[in-house]
Backbone as ProteinMPNN parsed JSONL, in Angstrom:
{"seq_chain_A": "XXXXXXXXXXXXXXXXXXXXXXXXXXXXXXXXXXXXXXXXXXXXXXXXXXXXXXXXXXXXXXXXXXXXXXXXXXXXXXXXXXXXXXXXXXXXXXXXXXXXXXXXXXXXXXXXXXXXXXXXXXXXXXXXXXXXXXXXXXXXXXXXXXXXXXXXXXXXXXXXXXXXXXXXXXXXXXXX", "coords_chain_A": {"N_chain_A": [[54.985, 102.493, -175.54], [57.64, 99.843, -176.073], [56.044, 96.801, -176.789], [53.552, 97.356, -176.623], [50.394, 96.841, -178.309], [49.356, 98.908, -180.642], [51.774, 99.318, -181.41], [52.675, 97.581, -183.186], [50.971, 97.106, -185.27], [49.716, 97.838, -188.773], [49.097, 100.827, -189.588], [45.778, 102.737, -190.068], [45.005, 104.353, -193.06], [44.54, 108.262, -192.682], [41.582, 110.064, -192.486], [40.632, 111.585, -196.07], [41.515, 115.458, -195.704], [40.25, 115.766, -192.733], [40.7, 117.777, -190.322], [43.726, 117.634, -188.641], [45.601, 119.414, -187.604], [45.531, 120.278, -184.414], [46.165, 117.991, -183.323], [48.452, 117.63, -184.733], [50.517, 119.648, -183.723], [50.421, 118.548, -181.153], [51.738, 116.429, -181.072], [54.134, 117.063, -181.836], [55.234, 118.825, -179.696], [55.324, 117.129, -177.673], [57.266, 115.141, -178.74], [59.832, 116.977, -178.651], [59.777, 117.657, -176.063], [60.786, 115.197, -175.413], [63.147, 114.924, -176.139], [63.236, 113.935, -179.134], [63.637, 113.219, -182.742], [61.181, 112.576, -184.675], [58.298, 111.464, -184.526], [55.681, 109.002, -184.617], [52.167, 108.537, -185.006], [51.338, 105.644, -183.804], [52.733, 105.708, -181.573], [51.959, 107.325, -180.001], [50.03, 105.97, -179.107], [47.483, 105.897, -181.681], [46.769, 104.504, -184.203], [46.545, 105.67, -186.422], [47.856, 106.939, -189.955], [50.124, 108.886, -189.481], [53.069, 110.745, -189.077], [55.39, 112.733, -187.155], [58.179, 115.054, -188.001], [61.622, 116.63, -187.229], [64.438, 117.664, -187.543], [65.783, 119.76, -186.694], [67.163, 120.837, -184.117], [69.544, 119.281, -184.452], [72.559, 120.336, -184.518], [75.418, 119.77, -185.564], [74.231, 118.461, -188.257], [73.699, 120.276, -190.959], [72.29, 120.004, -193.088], [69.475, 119.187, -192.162], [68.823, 121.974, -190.884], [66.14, 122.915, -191.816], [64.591, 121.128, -191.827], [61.522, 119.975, -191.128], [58.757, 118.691, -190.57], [55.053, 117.379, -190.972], [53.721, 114.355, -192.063], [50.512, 112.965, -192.973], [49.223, 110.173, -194.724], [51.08, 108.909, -195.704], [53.599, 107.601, -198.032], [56.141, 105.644, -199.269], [57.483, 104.613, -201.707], [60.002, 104.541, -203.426], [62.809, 103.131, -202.529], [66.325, 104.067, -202.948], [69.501, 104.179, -203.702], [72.939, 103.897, -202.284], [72.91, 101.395, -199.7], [73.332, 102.201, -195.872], [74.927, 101.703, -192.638], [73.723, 103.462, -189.55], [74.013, 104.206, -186.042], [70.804, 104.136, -184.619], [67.96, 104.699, -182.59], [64.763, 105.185, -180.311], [62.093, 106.296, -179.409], [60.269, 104.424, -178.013], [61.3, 102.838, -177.343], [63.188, 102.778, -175.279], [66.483, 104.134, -174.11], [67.807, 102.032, -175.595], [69.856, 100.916, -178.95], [70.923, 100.896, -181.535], [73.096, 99.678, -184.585], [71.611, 100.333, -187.628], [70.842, 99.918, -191.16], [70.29, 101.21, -193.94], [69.012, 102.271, -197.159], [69.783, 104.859, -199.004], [67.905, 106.767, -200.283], [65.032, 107.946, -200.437], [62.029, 107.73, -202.438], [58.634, 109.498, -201.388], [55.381, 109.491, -201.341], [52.944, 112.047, -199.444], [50.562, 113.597, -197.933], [50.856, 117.389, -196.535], [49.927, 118.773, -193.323], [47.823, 120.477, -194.415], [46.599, 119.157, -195.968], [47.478, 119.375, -198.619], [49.205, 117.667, -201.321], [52.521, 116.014, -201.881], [55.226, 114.558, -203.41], [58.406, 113.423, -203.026], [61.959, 113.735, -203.239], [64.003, 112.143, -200.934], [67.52, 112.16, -198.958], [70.361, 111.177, -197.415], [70.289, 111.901, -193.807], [68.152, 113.327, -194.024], [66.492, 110.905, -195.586], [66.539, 108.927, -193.676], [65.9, 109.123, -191.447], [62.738, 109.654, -192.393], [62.581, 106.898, -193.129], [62.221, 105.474, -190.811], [60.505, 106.418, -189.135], [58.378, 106.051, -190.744], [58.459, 103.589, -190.598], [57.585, 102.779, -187.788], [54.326, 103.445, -188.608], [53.6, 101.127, -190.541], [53.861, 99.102, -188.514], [56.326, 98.481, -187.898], [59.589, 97.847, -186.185], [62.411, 99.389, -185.211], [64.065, 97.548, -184.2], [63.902, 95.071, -185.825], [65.326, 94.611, -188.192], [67.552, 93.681, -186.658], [70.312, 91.504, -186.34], [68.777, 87.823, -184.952], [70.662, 86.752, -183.161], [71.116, 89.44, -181.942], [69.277, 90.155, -181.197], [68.001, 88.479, -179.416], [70.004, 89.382, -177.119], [68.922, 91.254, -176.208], [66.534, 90.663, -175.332], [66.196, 90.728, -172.362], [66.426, 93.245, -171.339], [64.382, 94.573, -173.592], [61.861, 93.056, -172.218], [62.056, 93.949, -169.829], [61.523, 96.97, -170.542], [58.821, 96.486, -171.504], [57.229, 96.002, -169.52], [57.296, 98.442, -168.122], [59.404, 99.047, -166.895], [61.576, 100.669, -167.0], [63.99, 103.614, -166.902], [63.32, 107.158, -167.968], [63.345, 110.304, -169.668], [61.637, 111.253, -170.078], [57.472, 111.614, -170.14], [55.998, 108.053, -169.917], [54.171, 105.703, -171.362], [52.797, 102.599, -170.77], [51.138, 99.267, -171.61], [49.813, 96.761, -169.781]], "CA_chain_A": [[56.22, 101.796, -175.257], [57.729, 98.879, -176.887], [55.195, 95.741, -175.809], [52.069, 97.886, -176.917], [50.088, 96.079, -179.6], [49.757, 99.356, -181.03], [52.967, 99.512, -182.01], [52.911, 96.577, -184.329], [49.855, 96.994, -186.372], [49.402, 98.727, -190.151], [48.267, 102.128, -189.324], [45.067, 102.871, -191.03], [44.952, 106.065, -193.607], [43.223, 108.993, -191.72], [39.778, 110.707, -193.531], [41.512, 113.121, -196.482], [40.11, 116.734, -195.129], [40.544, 115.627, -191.74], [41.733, 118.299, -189.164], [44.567, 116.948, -188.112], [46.323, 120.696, -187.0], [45.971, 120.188, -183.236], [47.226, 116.371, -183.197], [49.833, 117.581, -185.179], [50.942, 120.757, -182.918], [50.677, 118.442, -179.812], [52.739, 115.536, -181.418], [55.612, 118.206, -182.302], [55.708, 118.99, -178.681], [55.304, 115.689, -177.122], [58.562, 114.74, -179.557], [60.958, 118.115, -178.421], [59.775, 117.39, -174.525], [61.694, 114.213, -175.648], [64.223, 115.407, -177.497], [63.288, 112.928, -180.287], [63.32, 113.972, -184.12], [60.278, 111.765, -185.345], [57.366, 110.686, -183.6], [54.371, 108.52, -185.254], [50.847, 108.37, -184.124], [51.491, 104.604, -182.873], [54.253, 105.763, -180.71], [51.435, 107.895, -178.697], [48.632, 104.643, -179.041], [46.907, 106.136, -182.314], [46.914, 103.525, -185.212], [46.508, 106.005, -187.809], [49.073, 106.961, -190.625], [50.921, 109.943, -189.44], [54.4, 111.031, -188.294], [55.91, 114.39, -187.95], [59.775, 114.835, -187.445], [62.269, 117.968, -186.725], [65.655, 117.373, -187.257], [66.071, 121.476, -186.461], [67.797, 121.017, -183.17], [70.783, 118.541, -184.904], [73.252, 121.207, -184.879], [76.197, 119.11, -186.622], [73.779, 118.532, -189.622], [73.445, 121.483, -191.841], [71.187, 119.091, -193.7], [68.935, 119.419, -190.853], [68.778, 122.782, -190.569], [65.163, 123.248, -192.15], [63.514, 120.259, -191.693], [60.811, 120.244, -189.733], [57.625, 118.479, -191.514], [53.732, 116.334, -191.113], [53.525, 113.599, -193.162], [49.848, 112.142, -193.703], [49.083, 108.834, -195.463], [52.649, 109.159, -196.517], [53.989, 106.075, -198.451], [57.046, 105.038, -199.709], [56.9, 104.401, -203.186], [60.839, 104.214, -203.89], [64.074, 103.332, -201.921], [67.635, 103.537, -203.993], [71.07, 104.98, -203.609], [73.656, 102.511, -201.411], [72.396, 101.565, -197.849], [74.841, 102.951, -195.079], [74.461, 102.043, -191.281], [74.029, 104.386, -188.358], [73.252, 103.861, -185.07], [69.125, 104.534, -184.517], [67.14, 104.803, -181.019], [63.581, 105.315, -181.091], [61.106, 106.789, -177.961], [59.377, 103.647, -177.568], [62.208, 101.81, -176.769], [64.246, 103.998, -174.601], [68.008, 103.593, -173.829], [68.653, 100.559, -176.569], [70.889, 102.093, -179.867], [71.801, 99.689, -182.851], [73.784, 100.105, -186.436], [70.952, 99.914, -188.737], [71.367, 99.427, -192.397], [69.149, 101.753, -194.268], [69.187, 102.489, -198.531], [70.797, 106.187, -198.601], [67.518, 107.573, -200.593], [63.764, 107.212, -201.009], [60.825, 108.58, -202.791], [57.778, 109.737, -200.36], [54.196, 110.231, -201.417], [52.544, 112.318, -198.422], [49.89, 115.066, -197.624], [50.879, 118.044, -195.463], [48.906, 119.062, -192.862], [46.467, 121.302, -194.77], [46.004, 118.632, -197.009], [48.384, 119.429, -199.64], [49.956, 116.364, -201.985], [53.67, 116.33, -201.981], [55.985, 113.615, -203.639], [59.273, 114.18, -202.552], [62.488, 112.513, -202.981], [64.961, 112.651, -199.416], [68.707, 111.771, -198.791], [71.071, 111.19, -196.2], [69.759, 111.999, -192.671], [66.186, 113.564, -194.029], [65.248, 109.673, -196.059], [66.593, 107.909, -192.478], [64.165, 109.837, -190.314], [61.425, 109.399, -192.559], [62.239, 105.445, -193.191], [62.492, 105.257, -189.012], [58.895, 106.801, -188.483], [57.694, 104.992, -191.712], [58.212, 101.909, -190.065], [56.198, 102.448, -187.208], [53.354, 103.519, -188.982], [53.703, 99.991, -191.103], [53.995, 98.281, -187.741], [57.682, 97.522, -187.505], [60.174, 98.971, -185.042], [64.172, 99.471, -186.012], [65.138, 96.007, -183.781], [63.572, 94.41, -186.457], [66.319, 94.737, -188.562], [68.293, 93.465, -186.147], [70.068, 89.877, -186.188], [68.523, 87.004, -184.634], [71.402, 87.228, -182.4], [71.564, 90.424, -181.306], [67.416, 90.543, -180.546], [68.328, 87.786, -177.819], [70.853, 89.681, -176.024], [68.709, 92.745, -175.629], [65.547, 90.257, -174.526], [65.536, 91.104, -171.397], [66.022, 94.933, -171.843], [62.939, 95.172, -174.432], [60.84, 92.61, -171.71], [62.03, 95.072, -168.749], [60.675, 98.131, -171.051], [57.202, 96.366, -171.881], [56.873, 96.057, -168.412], [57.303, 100.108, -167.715], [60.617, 98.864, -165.499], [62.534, 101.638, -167.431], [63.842, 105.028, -166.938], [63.558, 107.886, -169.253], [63.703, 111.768, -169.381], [60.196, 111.485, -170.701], [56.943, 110.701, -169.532], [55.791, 107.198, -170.782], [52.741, 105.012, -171.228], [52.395, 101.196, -171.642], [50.141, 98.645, -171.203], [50.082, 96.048, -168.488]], "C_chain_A": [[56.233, 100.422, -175.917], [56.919, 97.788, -175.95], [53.874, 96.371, -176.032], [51.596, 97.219, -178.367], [50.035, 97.101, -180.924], [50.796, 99.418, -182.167], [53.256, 98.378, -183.502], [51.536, 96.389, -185.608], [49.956, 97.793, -187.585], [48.526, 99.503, -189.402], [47.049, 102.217, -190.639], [45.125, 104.459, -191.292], [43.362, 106.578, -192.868], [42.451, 109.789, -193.18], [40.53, 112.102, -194.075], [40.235, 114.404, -195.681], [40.644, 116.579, -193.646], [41.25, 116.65, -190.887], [42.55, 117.887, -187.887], [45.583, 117.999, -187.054], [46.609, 120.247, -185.552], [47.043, 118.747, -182.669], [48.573, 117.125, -183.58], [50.929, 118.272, -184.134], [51.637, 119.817, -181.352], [51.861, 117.289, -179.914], [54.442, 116.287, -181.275], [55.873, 118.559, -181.123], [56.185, 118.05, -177.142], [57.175, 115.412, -177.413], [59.486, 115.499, -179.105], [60.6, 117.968, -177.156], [60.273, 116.299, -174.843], [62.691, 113.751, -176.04], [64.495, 114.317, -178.56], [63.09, 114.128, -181.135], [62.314, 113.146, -184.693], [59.803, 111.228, -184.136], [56.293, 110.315, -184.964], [53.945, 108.41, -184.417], [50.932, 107.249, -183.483], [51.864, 104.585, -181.623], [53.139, 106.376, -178.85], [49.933, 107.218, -178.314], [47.508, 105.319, -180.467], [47.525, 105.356, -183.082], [46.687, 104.401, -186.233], [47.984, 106.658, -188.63], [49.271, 108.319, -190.206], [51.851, 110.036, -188.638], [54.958, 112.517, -188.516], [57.685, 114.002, -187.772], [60.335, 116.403, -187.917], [63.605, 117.124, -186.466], [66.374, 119.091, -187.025], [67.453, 121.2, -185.565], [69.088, 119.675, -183.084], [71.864, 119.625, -185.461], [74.639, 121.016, -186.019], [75.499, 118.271, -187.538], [73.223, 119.201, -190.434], [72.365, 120.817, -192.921], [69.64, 119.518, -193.405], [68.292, 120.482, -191.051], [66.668, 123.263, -190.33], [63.909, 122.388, -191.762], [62.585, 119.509, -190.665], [59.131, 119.378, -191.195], [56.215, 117.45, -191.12], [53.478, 115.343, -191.811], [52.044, 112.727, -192.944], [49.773, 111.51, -194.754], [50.187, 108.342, -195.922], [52.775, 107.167, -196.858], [55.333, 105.928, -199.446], [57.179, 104.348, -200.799], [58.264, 103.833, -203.863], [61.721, 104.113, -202.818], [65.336, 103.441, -202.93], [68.554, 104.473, -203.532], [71.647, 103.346, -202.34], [73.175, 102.352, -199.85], [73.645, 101.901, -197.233], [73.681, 102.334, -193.509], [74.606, 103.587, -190.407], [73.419, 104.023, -187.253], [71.754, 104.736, -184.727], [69.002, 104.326, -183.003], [65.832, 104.91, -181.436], [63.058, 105.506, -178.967], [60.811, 105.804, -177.59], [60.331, 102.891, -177.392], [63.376, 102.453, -176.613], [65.672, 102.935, -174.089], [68.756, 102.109, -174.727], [69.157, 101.696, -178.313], [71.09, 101.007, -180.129], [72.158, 100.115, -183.827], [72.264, 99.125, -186.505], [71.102, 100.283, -189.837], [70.202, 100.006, -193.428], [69.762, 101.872, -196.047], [69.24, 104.188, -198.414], [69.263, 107.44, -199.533], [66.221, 107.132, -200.512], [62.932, 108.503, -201.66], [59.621, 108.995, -201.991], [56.416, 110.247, -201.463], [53.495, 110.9, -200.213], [51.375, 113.114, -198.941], [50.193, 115.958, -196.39], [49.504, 118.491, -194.166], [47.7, 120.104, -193.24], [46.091, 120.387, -195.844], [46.609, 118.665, -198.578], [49.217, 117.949, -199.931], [50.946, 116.785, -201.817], [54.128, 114.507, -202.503], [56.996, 114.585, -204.143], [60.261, 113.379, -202.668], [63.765, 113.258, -201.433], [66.476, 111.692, -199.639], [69.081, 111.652, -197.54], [69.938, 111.107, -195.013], [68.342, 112.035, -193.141], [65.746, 111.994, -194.032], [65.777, 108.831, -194.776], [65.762, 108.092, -191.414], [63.271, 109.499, -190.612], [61.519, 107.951, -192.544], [61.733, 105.02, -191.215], [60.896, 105.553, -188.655], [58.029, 106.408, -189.792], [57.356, 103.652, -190.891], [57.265, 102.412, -189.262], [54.56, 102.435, -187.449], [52.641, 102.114, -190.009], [53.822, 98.744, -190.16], [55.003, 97.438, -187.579], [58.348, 98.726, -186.833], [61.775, 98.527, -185.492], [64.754, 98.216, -185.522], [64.69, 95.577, -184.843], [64.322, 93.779, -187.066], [67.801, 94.072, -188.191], [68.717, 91.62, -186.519], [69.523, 88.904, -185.162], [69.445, 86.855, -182.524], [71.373, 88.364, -180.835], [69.746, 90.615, -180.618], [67.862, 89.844, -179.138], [69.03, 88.298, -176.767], [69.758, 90.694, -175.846], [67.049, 91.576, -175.264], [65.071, 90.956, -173.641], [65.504, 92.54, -171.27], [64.736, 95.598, -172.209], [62.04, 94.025, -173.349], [60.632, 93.564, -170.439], [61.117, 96.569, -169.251], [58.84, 97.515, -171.505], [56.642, 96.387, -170.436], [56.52, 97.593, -167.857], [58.613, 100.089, -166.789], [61.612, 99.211, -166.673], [62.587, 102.769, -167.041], [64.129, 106.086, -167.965], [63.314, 109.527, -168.216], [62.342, 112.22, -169.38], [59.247, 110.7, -170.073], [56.102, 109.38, -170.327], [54.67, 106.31, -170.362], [52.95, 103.538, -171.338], [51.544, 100.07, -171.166], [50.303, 97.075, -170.398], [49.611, 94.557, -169.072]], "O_chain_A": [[55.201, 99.856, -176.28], [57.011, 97.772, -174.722], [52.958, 95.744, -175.5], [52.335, 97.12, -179.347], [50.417, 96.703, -182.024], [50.676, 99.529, -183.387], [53.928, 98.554, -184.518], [51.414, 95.608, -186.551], [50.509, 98.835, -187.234], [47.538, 99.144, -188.762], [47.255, 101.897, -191.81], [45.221, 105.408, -190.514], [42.234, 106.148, -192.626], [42.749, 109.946, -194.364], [40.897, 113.104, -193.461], [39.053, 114.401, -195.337], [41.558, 117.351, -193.356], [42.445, 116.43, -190.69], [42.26, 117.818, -186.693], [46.165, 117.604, -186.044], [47.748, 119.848, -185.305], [48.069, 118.597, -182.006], [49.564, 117.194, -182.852], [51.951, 117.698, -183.76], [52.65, 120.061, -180.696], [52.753, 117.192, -179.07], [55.489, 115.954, -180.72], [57.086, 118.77, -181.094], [56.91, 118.2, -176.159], [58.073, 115.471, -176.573], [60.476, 114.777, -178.985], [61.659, 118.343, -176.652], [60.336, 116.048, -173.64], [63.101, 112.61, -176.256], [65.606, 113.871, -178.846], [62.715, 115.273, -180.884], [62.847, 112.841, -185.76], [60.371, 110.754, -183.152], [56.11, 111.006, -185.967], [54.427, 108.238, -183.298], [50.622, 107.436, -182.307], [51.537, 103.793, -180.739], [53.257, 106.176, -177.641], [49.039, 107.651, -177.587], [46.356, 105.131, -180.076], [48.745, 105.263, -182.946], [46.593, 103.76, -187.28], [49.03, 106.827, -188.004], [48.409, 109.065, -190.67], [51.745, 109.545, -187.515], [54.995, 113.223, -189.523], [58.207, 112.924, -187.487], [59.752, 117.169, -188.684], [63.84, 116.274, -185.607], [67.554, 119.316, -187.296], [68.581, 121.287, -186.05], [69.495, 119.192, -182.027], [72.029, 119.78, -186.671], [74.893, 121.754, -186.972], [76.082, 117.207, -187.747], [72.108, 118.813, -190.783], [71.63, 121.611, -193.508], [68.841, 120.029, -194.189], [67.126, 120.324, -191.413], [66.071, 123.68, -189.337], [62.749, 122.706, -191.498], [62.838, 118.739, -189.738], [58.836, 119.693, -192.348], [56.707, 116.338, -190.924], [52.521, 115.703, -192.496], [52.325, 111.556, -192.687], [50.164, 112.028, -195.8], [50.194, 107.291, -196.563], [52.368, 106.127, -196.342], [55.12, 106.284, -200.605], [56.868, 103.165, -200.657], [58.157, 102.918, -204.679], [61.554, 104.997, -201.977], [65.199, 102.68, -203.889], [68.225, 105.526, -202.987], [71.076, 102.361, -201.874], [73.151, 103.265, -199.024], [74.746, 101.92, -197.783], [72.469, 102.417, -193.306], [75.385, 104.517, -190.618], [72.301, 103.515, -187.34], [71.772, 105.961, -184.613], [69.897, 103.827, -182.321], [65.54, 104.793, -182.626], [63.476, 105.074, -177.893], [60.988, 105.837, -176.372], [59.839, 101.778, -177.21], [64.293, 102.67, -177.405], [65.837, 101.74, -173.844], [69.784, 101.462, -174.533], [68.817, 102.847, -178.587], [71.391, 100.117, -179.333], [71.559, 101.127, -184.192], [71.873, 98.079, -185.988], [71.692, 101.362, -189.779], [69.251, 99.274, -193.701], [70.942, 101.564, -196.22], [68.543, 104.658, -197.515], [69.416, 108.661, -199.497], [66.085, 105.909, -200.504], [63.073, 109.716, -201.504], [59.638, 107.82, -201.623], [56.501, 111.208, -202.228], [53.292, 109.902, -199.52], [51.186, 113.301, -200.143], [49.901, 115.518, -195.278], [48.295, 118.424, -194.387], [46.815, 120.45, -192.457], [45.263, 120.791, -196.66], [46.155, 118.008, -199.514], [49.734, 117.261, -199.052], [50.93, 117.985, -201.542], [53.55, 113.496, -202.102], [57.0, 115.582, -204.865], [60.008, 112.219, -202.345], [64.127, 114.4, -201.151], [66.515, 110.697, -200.363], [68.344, 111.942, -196.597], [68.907, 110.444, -195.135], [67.488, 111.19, -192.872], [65.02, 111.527, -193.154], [65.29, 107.704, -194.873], [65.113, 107.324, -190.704], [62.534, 108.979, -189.775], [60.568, 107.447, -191.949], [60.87, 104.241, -190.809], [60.249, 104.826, -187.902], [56.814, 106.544, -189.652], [56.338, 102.993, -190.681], [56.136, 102.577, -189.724], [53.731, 101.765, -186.833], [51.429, 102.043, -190.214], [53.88, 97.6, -190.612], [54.975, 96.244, -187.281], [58.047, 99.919, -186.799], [62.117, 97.467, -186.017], [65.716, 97.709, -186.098], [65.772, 95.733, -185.41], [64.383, 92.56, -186.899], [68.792, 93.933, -188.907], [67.919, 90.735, -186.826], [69.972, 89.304, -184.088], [69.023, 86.865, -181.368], [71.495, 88.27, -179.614], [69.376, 91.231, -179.618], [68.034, 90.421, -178.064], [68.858, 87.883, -175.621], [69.94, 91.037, -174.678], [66.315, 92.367, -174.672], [64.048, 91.639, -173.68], [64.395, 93.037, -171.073], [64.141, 96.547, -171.698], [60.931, 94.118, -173.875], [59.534, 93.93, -170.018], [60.276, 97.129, -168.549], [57.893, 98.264, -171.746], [55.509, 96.843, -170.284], [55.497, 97.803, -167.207], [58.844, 101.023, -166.021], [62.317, 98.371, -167.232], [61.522, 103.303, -166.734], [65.064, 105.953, -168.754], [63.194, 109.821, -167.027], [61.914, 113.251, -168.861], [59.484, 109.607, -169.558], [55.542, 109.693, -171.378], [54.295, 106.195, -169.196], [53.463, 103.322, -172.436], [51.3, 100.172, -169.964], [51.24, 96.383, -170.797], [49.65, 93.567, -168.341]]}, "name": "protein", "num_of_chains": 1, "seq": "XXXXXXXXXXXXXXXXXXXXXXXXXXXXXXXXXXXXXXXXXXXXXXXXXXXXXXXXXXXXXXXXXXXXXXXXXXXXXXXXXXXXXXXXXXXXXXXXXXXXXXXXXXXXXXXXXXXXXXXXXXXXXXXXXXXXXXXXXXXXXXXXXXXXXXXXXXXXXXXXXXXXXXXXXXXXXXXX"}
């Protein structure tokens, strides 16, 4: 939960080779008992680089349909096309929703979970998912983004959620 130190640190790259399979399996179910589309390892107190995401169950985005994917060490190599807002959420900071202001494409270096290279380029919805669970793994979270402004009004909101004095659908962890 937001207020975990976790959450703000550079994930370190995990050991190539690494059997990562079960993490991955339990992440992917963690995330759909939440009905999130992207979870990173931060999100569940692991500092290392990985995020999966499932935009499957987004029925009005035919985009969507397929994408379901693991991303180790993954890195971000290019952004370009025009940024566009949309309003974002994120698990670790339940019930807050802002227009964020994202670049409409990026490039991705990753490894799948068997260890397979992939560089990949994403659009629309796919490169906003992956920038969204990029960040956390880089140790930033979508208020970031936010103005100056608008962080202050939601203060006490994100000090009530570091506390655990939130409610969610899901069950949640944070540190005291």
């Amino acid at each position: 939960m937001y207020g975990d130190p976790v959450l703000r640190k550079k994930a370190v790259d995990i050991e190539n080779g690494k059997d990562m399979k079960v993490l991955i399996q339990d992440m992917f179910e963690t995330m759909q008992a939440a009905h999130g589309i992207g979870l990173a390892a931060p999100q569940i107190g692991k500092g290392i680089r990985l995020f999966v995401v499932d935009g499957t169950a987004i029925e009005d985005e035919p985009d969507l349909v397929d994408f379901k994917k693991a991303f180790l060490n993954a890195k971000i190599v290019e952004e370009f096309d025009a940024p566009w807002e949309f309003e974002e959420g994120c698990l670790s900071i339940p019930n807050i929703r802002q227009k964020i202001s994202r670049k409409g494409s990026i490039k991705v270096v990753y490894f799948d979970e068997n260890w397979n290279r992939h560089e990949e380029e994403f659009s629309g919805m796919r490169a906003r998912i992956i920038q969204h669970e990029y960040d956390h793994i880089e140790g930033t979270l979508f208020i970031d983004y936010l103005s100056p402004l608008k962080k202050k009004m939601l203060k006490g909101k994100l000090n009530d959620i570091s506390k655990g004095d939130v409610d969610t659908e899901y069950r949640i962890t944070f540190k005291k």
